[in-house]
C-alpha positions as CSV (number, residue, x, y, z in Angstrom):
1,X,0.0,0.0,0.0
2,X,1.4,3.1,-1.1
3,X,2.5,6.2,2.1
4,X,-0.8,8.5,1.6
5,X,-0.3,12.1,3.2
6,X,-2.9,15.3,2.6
7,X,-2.2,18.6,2.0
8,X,-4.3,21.8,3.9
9,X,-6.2,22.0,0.7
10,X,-7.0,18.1,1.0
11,X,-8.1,18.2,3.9
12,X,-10.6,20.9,3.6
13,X,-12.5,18.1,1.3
14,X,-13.1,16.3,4.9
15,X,-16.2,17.0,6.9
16,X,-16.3,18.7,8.9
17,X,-12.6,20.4,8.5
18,X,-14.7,22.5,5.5
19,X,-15.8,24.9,8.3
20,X,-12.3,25.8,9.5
21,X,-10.8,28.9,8.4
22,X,-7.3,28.7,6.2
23,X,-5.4,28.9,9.6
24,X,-7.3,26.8,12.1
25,X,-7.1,24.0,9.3
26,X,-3.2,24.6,9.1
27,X,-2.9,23.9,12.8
28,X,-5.2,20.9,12.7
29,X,-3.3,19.6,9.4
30,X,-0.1,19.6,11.8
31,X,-1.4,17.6,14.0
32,X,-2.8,14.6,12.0
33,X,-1.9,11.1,12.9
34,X,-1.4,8.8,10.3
35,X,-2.2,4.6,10.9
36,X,-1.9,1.5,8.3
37,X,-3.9,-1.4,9.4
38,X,-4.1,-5.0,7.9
39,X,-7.0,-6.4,6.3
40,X,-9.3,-8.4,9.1
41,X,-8.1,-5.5,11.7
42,X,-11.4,-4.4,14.3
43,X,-10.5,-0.9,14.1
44,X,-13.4,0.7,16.0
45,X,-15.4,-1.4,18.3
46,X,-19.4,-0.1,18.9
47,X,-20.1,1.8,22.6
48,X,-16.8,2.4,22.5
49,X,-14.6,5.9,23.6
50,X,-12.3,7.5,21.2
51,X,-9.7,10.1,22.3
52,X,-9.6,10.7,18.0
53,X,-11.8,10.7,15.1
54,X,-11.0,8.8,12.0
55,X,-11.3,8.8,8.6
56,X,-10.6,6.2,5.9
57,X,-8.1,7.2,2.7
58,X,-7.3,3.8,1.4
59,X,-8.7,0.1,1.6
60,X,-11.8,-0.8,2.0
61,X,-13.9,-1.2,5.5
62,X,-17.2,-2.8,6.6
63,X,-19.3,-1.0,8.7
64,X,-21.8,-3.0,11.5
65,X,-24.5,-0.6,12.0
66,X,-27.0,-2.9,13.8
67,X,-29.3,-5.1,11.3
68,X,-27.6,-4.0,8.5
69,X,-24.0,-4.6,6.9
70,X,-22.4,-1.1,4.5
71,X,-18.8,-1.1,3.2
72,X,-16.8,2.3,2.6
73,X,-14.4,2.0,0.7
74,X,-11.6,5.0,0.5
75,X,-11.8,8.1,-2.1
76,X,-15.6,7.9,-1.8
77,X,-18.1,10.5,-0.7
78,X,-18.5,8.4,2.2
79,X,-14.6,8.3,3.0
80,X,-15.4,11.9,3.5
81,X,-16.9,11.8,6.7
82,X,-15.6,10.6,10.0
83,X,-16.0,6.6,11.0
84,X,-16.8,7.5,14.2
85,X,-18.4,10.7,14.7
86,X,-19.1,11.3,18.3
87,X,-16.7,10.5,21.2
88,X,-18.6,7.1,21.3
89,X,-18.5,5.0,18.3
90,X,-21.8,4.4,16.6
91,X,-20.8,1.6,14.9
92,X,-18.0,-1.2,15.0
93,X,-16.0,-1.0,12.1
94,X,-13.4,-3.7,10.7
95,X,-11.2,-3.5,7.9
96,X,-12.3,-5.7,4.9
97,X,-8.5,-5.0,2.6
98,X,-5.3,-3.4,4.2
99,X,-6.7,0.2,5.0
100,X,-4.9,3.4,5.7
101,X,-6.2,5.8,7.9
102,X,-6.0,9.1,9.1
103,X,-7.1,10.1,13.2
104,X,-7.9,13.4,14.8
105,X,-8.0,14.5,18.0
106,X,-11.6,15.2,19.4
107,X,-11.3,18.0,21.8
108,X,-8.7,20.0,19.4
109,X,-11.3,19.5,16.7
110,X,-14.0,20.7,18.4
111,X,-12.1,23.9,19.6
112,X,-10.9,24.7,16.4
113,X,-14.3,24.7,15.0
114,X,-15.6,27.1,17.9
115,X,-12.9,29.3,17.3
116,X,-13.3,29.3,13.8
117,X,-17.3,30.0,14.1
118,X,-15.9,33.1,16.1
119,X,-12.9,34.0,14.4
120,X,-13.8,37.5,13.0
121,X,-13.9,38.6,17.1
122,X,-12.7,42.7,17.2
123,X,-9.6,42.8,19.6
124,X,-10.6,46.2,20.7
125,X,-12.7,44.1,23.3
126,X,-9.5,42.5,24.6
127,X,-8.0,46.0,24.9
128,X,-6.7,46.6,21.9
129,X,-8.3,48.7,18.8
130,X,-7.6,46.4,15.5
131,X,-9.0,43.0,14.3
132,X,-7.1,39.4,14.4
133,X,-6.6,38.7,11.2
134,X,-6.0,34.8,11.7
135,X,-4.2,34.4,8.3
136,X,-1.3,36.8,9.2
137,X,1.1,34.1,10.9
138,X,3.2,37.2,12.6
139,X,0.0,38.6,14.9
140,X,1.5,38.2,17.9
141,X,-2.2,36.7,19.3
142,X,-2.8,33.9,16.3
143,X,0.3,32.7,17.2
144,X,-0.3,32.1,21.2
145,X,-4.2,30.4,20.0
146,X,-2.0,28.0,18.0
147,X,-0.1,26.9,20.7
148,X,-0.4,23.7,22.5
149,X,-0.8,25.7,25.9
150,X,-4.0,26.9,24.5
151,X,-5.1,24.0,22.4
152,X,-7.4,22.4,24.6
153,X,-8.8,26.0,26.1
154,X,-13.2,26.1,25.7
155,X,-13.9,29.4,23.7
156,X,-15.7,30.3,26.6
157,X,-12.3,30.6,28.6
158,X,-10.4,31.7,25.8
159,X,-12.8,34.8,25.7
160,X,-12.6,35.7,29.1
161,X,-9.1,34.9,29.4
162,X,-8.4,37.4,26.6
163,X,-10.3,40.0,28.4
164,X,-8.2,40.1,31.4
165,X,-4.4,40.6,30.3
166,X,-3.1,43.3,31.2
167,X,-0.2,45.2,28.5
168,X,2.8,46.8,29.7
169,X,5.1,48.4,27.9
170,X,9.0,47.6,28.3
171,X,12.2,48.9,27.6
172,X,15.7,47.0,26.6
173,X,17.4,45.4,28.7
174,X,13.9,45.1,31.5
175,X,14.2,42.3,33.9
176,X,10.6,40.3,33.7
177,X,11.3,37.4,35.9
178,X,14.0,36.4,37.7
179,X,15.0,32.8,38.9
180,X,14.6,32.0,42.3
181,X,11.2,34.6,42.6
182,X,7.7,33.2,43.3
183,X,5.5,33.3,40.0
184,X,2.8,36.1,40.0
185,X,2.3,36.3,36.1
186,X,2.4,34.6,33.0
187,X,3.2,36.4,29.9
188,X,3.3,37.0,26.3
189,X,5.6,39.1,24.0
190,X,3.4,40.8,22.2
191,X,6.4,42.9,20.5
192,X,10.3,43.0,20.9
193,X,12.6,40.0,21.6
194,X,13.5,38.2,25.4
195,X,16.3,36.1,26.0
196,X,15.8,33.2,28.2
197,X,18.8,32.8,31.0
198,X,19.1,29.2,32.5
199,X,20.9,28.3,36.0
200,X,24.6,27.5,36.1
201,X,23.4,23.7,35.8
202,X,21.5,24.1,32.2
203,X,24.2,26.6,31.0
204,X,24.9,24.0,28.3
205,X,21.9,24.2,26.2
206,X,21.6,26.8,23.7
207,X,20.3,30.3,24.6
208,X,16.5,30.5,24.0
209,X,15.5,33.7,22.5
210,X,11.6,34.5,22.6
211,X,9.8,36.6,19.7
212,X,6.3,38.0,19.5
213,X,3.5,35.2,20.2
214,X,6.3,33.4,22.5
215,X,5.1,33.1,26.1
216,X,7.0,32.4,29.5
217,X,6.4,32.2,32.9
218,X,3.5,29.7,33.0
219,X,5.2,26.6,35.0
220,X,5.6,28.1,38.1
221,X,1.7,28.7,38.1
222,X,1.7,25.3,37.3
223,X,3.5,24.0,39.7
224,X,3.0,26.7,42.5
225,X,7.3,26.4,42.5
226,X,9.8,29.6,41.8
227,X,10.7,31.0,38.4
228,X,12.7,28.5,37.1
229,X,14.7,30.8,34.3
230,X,15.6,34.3,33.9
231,X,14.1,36.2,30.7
232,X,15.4,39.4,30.1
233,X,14.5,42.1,27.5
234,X,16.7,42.3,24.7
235,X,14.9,45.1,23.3
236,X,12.1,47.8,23.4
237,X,8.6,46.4,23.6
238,X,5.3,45.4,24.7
239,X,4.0,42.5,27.0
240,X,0.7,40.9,27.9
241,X,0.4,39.7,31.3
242,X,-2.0,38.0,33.3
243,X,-2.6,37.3,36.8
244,X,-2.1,34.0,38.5
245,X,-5.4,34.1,39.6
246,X,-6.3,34.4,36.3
247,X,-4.4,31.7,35.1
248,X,-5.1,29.2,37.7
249,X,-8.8,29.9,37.2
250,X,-9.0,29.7,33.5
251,X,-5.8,28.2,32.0
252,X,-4.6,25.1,34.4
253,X,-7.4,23.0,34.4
254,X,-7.4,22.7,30.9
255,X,-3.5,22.1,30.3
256,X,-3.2,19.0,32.1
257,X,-4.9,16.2,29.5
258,X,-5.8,13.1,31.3
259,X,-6.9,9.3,30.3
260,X,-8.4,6.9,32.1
261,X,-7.2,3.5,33.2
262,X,-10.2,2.0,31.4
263,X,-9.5,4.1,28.3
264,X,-5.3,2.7,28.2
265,X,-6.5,-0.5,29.2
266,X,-8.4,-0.4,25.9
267,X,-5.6,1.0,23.8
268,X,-3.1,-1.8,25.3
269,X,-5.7,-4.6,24.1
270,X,-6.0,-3.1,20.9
271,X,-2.4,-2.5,20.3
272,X,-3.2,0.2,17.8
273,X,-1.3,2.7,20.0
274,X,2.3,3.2,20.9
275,X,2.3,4.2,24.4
276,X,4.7,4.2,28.0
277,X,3.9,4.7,31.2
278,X,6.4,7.7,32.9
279,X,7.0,7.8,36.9
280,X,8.4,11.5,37.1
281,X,9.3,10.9,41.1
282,X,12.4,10.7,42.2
283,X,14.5,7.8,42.0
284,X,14.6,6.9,45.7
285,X,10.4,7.3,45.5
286,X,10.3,4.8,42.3
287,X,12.1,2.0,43.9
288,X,9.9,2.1,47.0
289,X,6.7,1.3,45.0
290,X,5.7,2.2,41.1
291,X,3.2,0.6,39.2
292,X,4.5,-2.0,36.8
293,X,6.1,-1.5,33.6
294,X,6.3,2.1,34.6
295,X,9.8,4.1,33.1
296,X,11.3,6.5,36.1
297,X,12.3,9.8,34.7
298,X,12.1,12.7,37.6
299,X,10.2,15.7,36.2
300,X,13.4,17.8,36.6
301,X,15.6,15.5,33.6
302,X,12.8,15.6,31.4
303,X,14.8,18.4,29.5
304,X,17.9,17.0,29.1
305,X,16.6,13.5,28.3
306,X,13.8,14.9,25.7
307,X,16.7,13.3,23.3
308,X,15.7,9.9,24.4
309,X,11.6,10.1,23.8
310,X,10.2,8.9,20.7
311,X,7.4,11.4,19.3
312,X,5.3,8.8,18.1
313,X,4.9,7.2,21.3
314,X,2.0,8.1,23.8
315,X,3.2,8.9,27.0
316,X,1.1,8.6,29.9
317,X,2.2,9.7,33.1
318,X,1.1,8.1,36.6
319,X,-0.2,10.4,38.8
320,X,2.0,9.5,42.1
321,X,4.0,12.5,41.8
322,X,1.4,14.7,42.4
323,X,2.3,18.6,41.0
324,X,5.3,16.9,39.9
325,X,3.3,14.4,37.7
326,X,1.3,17.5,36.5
327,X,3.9,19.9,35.1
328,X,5.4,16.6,33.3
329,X,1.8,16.7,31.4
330,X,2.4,20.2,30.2
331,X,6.3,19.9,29.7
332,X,5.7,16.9,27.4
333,X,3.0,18.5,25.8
334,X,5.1,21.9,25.2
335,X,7.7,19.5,23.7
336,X,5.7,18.6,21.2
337,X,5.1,14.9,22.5
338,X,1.2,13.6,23.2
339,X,1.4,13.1,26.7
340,X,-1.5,12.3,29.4
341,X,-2.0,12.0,33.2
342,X,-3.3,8.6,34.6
343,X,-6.3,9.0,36.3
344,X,-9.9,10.0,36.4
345,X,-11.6,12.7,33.6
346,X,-13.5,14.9,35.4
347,X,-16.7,15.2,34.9
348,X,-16.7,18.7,33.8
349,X,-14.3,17.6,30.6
350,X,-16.0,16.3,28.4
């Protein structure tokens, strides 16, 4: 079977990635998951829950929708729409020849649809006078909605959140945060450049400079620990800040994904899902007790080990470390990888 990938354009063909505006679509384009299955494979089993959304592009698939018996075959109209629309899947579904796939993820599709439903928002009622153009890649604000940090976030809180940051203006050379200080704010460059300045012990790693739509500060709010980093001003600008009131009330429930032990117990029977289990405790803590097959990295090497992860793996983290465990969630996440927190989805995530 030939290695099938879509373009932005493609995927516009998709329902319901039609209703997505050029630059929502881009961001969900990035994030597509691509999956070859043999032929006889049970792909989606009925009553089921999804953490994606699928759709077929090649092979062909039989669909069990109760009495009756359909096949969809790929390139179709019907390969158009999702297998499995819903978080619980209608329908079991079984792969009739070899059959590549492509998944989604629910929640980020959802969100990009409500933001795209309310894209042409003015600014001037988040204290500023001009519109966000979501096209314009450089707008300091499309930048920061396209960021994992604010993937998950309901329009609801996005709005509100938006609402409250405060923007300061700053001159070279400003100090913002310093390590060692409690966290009060989290921020966003909104104009000008910021250097990042790591302790003694991370001198090693290459200088991080932040440009506008870059944001800092938001792990000690996390974490309820000190500034971890320095970030300095290397010249004239403009911040947004917020509160970590704020932040804690809108932001932090949302950036910590979880999955339940029902919902990886299903993806370990399937085996259609590359995934590890991550104890971020401290060694001493691991070798007292850890749940099996469980990999100890502390939450403070995730960093400098990030060389060692594998992108297409799933990484769920158990939740013994507490703060610890939750801040691996979100530095994962940040990273780039798919990460989750073992335990219970509250009921208020749906």
């Amino acid at each position: 079977m030939s290695s099938v990938s879509l373009t932005p354009e493609q995927l516009s063909s998709f329902s319901p990635m039609d209703f997505l505006t050029p630059a929502y679509r881009q961001q969900l384009h990035a994030s597509l998951k691509y999956l070859q299955r043999p032929a006889g494979t049970l792909l989606l089993q009925k009553g089921e829950r999804s953490l994606a959304q699928y759709y077929l592009l090649e092979g062909k698939v039989a669909v069990d929708s109760g009495p009756g018996r359909q096949t969809i075959e790929g390139g179709s109209p019907q390969a158009h729409m999702p297998l499995n629309p819903g978080q619980i899947n209608p329908n079991s579904i079984k792969a009739i020849t070899d059959v590549h796939l492509f998944a989604v993820e629910h929640q980020l599709l959802e969100r990009l649809l409500g933001w795209s439903q309310d894209a042409a928002y003015q600014v001037s009622s988040l204290g500023a006078d001009s519109v966000v153009e979501e096209h314009n890649e450089d707008d300091w604000l499309a930048r920061l909605l396209s960021t994992p940090l604010f993937g998950r976030l309901p329009p609801s809180h996005l709005h509100a959140l938006l609402a409250r940051f405060e923007y300061l203006p700053v001159a070279a050379g400003t100090s913002v945060v310093t390590y060692g200080e409690p966290g009060e704010h989290f921020y966003v460059i909104k104009r000008g450049r910021a250097r990042v300045s790591l302790p003694q012990a991370y001198r090693a790693q290459p200088t991080q400079v932040l440009a506008s739509g870059d944001f800092f500060g938001e792990e000690a709010l996390v974490s309820g620990a000190v500034r971890s980093a320095s970030v300095v001003m290397l010249e004239e600008g403009e911040l947004a800040r917020l509160h970590r009131d704020v932040f804690v009330e809108l932001v932090r429930p949302t950036l910590i994904p979880r999955i339940s032990s029902h919902d990886l117990a299903r993806i370990g029977q399937q085996g259609n899902r590359k995934h590890l289990l991550l104890d971020v405790r401290l060694a001493a803590e691991y070798r007292l007790a850890h749940l099996p097959d469980s990999l100890n990295l502390p939450v403070a090497n995730l960093r400098t080990n990030v060389h060692t992860l594998d992108y297409s793996t799933c990484y769920v983290v158990t939740p013994e470390g507490g703060i610890r465990s939750e801040l691996a969630v979100h530095l994962l996440n940040q990273l780039g990888f798919d990460a989750y927190l073992l335990g219970d989805i509250p009921s208020e995530a749906a």
